[in-house]
C-alpha positions as CSV (number, residue, x, y, z in Angstrom):
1,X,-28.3,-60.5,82.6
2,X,-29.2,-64.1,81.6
3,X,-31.1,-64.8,78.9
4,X,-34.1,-66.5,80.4
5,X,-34.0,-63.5,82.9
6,X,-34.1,-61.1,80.1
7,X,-37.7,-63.1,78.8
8,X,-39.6,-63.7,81.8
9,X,-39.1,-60.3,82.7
10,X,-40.4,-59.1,79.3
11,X,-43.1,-61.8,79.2
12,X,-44.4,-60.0,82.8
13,X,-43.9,-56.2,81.2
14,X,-46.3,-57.6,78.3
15,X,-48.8,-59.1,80.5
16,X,-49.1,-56.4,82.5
17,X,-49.1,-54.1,79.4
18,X,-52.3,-56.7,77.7
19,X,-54.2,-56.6,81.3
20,X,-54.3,-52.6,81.8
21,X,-54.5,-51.3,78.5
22,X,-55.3,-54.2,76.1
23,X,-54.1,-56.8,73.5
24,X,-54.1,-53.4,70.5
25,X,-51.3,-51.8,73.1
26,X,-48.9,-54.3,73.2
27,X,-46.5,-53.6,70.4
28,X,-42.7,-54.0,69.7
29,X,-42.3,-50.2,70.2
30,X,-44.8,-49.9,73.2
31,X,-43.1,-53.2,75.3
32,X,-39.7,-51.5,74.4
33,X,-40.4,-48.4,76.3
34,X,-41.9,-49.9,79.4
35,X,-39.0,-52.8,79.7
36,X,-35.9,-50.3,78.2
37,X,-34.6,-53.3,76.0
38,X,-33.7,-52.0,72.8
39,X,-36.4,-53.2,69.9
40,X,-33.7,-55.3,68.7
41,X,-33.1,-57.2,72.0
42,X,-36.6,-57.7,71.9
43,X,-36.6,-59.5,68.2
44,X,-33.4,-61.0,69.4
45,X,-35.4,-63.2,72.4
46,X,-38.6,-63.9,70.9
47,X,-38.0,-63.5,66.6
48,X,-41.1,-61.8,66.6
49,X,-44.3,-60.3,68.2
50,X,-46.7,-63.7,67.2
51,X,-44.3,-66.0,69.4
52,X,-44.3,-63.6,72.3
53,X,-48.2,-63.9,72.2
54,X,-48.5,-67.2,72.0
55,X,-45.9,-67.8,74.9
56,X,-49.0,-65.3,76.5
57,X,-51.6,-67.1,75.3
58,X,-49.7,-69.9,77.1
59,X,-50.0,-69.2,80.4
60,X,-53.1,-67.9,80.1
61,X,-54.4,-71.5,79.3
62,X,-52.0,-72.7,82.1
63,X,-53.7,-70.3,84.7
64,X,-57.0,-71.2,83.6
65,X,-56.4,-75.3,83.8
66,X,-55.0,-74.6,87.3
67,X,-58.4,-73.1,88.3
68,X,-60.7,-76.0,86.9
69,X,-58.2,-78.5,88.3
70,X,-59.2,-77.2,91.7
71,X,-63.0,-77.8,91.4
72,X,-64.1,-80.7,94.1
73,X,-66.0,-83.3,93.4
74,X,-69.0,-83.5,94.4
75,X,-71.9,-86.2,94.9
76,X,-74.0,-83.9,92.0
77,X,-72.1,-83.8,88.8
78,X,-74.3,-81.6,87.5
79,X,-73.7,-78.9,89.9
80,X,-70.1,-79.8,89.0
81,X,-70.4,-79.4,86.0
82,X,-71.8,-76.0,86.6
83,X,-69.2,-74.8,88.9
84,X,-66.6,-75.7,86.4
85,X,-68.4,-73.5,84.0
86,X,-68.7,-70.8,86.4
87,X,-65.0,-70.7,87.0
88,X,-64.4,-70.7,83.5
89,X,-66.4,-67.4,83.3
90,X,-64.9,-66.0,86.1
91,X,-61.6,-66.5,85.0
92,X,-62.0,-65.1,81.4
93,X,-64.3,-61.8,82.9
94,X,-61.6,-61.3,85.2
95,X,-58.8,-61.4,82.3
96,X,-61.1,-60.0,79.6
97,X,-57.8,-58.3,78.0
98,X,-55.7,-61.6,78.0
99,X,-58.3,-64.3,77.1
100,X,-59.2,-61.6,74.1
101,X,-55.8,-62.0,72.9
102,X,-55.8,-65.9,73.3
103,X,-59.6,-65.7,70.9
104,X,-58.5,-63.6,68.6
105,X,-55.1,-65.5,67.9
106,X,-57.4,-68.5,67.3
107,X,-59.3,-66.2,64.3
108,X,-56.5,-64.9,62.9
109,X,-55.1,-68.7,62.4
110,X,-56.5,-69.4,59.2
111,X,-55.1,-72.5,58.0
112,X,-51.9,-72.2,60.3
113,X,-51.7,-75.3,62.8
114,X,-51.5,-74.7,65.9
115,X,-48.4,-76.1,67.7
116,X,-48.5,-79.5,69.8
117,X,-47.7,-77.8,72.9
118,X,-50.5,-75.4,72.8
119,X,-53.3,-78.1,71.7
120,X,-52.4,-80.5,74.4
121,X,-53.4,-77.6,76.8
122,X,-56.6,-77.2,75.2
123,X,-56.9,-81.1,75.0
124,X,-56.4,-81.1,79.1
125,X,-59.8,-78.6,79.4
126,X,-61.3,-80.3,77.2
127,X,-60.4,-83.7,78.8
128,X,-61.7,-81.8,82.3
129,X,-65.0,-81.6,80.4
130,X,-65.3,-85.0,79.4
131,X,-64.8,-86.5,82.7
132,X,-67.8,-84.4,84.2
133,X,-69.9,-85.7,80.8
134,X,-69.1,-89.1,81.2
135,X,-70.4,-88.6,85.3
136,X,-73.4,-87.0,84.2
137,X,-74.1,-89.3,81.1
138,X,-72.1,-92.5,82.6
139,X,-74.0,-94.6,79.7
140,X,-72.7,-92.8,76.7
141,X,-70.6,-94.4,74.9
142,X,-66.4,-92.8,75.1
143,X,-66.0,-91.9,71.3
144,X,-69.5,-89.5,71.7
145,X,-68.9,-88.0,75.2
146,X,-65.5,-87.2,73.7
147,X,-67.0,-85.4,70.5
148,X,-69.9,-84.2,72.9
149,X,-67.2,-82.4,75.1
150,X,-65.3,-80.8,72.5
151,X,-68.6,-79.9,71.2
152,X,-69.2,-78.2,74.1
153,X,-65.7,-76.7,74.8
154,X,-66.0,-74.8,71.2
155,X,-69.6,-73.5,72.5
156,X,-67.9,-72.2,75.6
157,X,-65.1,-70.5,73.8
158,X,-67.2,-68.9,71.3
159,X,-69.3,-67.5,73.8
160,X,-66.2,-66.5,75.6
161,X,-65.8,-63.4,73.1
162,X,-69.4,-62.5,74.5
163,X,-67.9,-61.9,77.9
164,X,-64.8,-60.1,77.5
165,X,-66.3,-57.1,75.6
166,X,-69.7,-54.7,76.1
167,X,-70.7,-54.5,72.5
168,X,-74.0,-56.6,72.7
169,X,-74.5,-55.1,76.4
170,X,-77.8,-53.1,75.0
171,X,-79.2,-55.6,73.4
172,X,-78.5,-58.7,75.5
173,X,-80.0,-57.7,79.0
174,X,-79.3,-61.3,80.0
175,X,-77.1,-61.6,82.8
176,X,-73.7,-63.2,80.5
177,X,-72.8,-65.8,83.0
178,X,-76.7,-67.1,82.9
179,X,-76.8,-66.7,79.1
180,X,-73.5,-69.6,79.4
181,X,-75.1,-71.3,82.2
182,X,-78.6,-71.3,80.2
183,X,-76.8,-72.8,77.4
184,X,-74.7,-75.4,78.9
185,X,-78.0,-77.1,80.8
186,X,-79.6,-77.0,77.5
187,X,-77.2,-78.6,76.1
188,X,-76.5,-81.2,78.6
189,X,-80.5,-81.9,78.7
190,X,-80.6,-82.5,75.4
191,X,-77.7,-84.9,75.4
192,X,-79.9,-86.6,78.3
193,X,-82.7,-86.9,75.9
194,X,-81.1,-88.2,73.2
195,X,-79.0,-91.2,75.5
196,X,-82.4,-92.0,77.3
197,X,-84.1,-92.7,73.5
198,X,-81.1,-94.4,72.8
199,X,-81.2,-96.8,76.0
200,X,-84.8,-97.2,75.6
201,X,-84.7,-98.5,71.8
């Protein structure tokens, strides 16, 4: 069997093995039992277990730009902008396992860089985000709605760990898509705020 045949079909056993049963279940051992390649093979395509994530982590990003890229636009950017949010929930409560993984590979970084490939996906979101800014907030000026869109990227992701798991469930009654929904119109208000200040002098 080819080579590339050999890693896409251990690639799928893994994402199927994150999506049931967790990130904590996929190990060397565990993806060697359910694909029937020797632990060796499985060293042999990928080195080791971090590169076979972040090959995951990947095409989780991929799958998730492919969603927001199909947002219409609308006359109301707002509500665009709150659609694009709303997708982005979807898509991460729907693949709480994977987009787990994906978070907790950015924590466990440290002071690793990340590799060019895998920022420009996060660079094209982010860049998704900016163009609904700069239709909300056509006056702000590039270099802020850029920093303002990041800004709000990081809040999204961080509150991203919120929605994959249940530990805050008892305490947070909020529904978790209006807590992110609550929080992105604050945020956007007070950007609104600030620019109209800014216009008037």
């Amino acid at each position: 069997m080819e080579k590339d045949n050999i890693q896409n079909q251990l690639i799928a056993i893994g994402r199927k093995i994150v999506k049931e049963k967790g990130s904590e279940a996929l190990t060397v051992r565990k993806l060697s039992e359910a694909s029937g390649c020797s632990v060796g093979a499985i060293y042999n395509q990928f080195s080791n277990m971090d590169n076979f994530i972040v090959i995951q982590n990947y095409m989780t990003l991929d799958e998730l730009g492919q969603r927001l890229k199909k947002i219409s636009e609308s006359a109301n950017p707002y509500a665009d902008m709150n659609r694009f949010l709303q997708v982005f929930v979807d898509y991460v409560e729907e693949n709480s396992n994977l987009w787990y993984m994906l978070y907790s590979f950015h924590l466990s970084r440290n002071q690793r860089a990340y590799s060019y490939l895998y920022l420009r996906k996060v660079v094209n979101i982010v860049g998704c985000i900016n163009n609904l800014l700069r239709r909300i907030l056509p006056q702000m000026e590039r270099p802020e709605s850029i920093l303002s869109s990041q800004v709000l990227w990081l809040t999204m992701f961080a509150l991203s760990s919120f929605l994959t798991k249940d530990t805050l469930d008892s305490f947070a009654k909020i529904n978790k898509s209006s807590l992110c929904q609550i929080v992105l119109n604050t945020y956007i208000a007070g950007l609104s705020v600030l620019e109209g200040k800014k216009q008037n002098g």
